[in-house]
C-alpha positions as MATLAB code, in Angstrom:
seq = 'XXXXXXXXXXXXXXXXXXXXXXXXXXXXXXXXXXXXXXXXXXXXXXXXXXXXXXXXXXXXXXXXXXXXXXXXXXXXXXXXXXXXXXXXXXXXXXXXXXXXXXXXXXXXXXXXXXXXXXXXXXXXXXXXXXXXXXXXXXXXXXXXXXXXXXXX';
ca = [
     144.335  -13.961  179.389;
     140.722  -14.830  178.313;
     140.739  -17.855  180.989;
     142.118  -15.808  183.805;
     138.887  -13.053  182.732;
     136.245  -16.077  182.839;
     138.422  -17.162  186.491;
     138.468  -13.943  188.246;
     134.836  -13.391  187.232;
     133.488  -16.726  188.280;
     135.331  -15.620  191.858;
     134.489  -12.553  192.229;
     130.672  -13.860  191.392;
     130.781  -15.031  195.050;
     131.207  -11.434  196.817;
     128.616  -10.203  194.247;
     126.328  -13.225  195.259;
     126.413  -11.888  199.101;
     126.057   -8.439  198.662;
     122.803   -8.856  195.918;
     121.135  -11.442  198.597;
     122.228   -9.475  201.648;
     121.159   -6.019  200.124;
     118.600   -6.821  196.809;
     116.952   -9.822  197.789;
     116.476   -9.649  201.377;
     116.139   -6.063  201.210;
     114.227   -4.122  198.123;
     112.868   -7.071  196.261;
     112.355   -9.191  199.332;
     108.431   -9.328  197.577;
     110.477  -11.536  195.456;
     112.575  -13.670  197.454;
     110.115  -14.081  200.517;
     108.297  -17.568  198.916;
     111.818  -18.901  198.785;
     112.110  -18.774  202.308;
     108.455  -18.958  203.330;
     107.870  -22.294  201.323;
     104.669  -21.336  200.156;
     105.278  -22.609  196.917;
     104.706  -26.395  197.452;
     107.986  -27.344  195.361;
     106.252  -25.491  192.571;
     108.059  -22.655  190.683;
     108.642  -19.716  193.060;
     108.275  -15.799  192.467;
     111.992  -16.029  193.682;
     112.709  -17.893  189.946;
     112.371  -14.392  188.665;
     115.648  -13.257  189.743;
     117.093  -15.590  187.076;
     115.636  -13.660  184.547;
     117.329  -10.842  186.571;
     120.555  -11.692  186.259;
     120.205  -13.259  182.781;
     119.534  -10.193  180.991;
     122.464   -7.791  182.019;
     124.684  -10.865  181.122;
     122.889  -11.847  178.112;
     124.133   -7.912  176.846;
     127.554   -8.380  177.970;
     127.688  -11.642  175.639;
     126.256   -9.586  172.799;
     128.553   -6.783  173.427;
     131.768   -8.737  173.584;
     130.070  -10.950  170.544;
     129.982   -7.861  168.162;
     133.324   -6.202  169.416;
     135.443   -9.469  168.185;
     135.203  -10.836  171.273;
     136.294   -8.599  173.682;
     136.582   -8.540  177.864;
     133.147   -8.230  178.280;
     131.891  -11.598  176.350;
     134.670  -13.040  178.847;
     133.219  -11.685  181.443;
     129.884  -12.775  180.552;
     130.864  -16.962  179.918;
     132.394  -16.266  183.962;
     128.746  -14.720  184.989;
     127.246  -17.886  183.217;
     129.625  -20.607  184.458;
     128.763  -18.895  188.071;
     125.249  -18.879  187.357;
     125.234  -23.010  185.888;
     126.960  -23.641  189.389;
     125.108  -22.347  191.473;
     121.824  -24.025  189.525;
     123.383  -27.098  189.775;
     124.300  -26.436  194.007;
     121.423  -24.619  195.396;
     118.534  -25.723  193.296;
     119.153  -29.423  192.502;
     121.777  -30.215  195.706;
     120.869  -28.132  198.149;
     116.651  -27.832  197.901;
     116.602  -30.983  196.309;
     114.478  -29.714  192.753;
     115.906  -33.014  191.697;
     116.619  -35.762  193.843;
     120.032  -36.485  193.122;
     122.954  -36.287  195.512;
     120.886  -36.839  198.509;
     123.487  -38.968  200.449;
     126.959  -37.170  199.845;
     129.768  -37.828  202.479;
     131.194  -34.641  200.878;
     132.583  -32.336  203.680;
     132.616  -29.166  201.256;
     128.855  -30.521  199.996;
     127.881  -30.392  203.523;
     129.257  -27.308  204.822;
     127.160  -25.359  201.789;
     124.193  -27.378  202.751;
     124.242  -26.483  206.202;
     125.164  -23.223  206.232;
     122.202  -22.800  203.603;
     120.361  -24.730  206.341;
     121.056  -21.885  208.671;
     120.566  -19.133  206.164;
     116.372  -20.752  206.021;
     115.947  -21.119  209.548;
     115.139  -17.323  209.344;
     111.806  -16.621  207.468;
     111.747  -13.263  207.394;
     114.219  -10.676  205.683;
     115.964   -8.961  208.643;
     118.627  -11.292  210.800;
     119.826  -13.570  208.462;
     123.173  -15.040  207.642;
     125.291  -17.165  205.206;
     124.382  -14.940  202.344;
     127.038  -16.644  200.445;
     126.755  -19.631  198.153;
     129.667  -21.282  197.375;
     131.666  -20.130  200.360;
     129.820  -19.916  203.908;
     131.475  -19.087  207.385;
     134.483  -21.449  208.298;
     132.743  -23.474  211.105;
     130.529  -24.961  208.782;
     133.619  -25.868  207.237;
     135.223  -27.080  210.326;
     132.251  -29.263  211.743;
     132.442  -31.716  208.457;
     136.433  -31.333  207.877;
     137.271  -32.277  211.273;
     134.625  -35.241  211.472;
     136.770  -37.104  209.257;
     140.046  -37.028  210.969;
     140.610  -39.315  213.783;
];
């Protein structure tokens, strides 16, 4: 039951993802998030590195919560949040803007389709018309133009 907790709440990270980027970060705290699409931060740290604090904190309390309570739901809940939050470190920040230049090359069709949709998510600088707010699921014809390369 624990693993299916940690599952669901590494899945349902993704809807969470879009609606906090859509609605938090391009919207009420765009002060935040606008040097992440501005570049203005010469690879350096970026006021958008904040938000990790952000989201650390509620989950950080969820871990002590469930920690004290004998390991209940909510400590579950909070190693999902985490796992979530070490993937999408790993995909946006080292694979997709390159913090660490590893993985530049990947024939990956699922690699690519996150990378360009991302792609297409930057190509907007300012907070109002974006799209792909999503991280580790973007629309399907980003999907489509790497799948299909690869069958003949």
């Amino acid at each position: 039951m624990n693993f299916l907790i940690v599952l669901v709440t590494f899945f349902v990270m993704e809807g969470m993802t879009w609606l906090i980027h859509k609605y938090v970060m391009h919207g009420f705290l765009w002060t935040l998030h606008r040097d992440h699409h501005d570049h203005s931060n010469d690879g350096k740290m970026e006021r958008n590195d904040y938000f990790f604090a952000i989201f650390a904190i509620p989950t950080i309390a969820l871990m002590y919560y469930g920690t004290i309570n004998n390991f209940n739901a909510y400590f579950y809940i909070a190693i999902g949040i985490t796992l979530y939050g070490m993937a999408y470190f790993f995909v946006h920040d080292i694979f997709i803007h390159q913090r660490f230049k590893i993985l530049r090359d990947t024939k990956n069709p699922y690699l690519l389709a996150i990378r360009r949709g991302h792609k297409q998510h930057h190509k907007h600088t300012g907070k109002e018309h974006g799209e792909c707010f999503g991280f580790l699921w973007v629309p399907v014809k980003y999907f489509r133009m790497y799948f299909n390369k690869n069958k003949t």
